[in-house]
C-alpha positions in Angstrom: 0.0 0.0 0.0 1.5 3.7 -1.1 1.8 5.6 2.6 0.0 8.8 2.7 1.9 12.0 1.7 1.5 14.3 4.8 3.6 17.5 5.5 6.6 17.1 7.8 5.6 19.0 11.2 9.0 21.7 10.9 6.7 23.2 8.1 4.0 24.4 10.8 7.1 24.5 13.2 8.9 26.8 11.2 5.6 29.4 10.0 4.6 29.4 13.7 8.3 30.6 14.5 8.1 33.3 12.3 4.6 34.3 12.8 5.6 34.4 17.0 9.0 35.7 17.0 8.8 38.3 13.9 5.9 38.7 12.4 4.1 39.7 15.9 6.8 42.2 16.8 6.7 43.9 13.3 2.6 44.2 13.8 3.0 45.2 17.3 1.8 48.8 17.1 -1.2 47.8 14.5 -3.7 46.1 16.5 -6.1 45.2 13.1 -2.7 43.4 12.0 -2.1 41.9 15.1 -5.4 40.7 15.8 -5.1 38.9 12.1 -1.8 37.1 12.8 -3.0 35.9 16.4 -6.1 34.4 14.3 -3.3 32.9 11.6 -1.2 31.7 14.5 -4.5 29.7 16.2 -5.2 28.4 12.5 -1.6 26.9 12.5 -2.3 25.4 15.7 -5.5 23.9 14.8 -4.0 22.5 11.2 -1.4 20.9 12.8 -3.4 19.4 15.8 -5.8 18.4 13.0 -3.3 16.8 10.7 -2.1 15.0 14.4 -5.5 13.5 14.5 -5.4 11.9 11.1 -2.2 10.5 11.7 -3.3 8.8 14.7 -6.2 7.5 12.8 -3.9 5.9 9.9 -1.4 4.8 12.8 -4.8 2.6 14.5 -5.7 1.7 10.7 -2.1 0.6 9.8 -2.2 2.8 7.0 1.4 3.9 6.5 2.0 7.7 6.2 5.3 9.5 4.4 6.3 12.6 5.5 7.0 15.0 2.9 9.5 18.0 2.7 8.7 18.9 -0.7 6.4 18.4 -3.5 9.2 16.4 -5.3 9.3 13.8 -3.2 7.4 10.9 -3.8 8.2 10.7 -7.6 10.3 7.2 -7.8 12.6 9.0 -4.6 12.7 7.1 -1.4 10.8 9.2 1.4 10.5 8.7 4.9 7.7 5.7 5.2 6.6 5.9 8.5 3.9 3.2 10.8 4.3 5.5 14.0 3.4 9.5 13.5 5.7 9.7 16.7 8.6 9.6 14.2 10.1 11.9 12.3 12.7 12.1 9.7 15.5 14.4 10.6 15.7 17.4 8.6 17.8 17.9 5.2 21.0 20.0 6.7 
């Protein structure tokens, strides 16, 4: 069975890092701005949570899931086939 193609979890890592640690600062003073990246941060939170859920659901299925880093994986390259969403490939350095 083909695992599932599912974003690696540094890509919400990494847009909530930015959002938090720059984005927030730069909007500080602009409370309409702020207010909008607050609501994009909680929408992160809930995607990820969300995506957490369906990965726990394949994992009690034994549906196999791939984490992706790009859209160019999965095209005859070897990904990161994963049984357990409690695993994670390590990041390309």
């Amino acid at each position: 069975m083909e695992p599932i193609p599912l974003p690696s979890h540094i890509h919400y890592e990494l847009l909530l890092q930015l959002l938090e640690r720059q984005t927030i600062f730069a909007v500080s003073q602009k409370p309409s701005q702020r207010e909008q990246v607050q609501q994009l941060i909680a929408t992160l939170r809930k995607a990820l949570a969300q995506q957490k859920h369906l990965e726990e659901s394949c994992e009690r299925e034994n549906l196999p899931v791939e984490y992706r880093w790009s859209l160019n994986e999965g095209n005859g390259k070897s990904g990161s086939s994963l049984n357990s969403p409690n695993v994670h490939p390590t990041p390309p350095v």
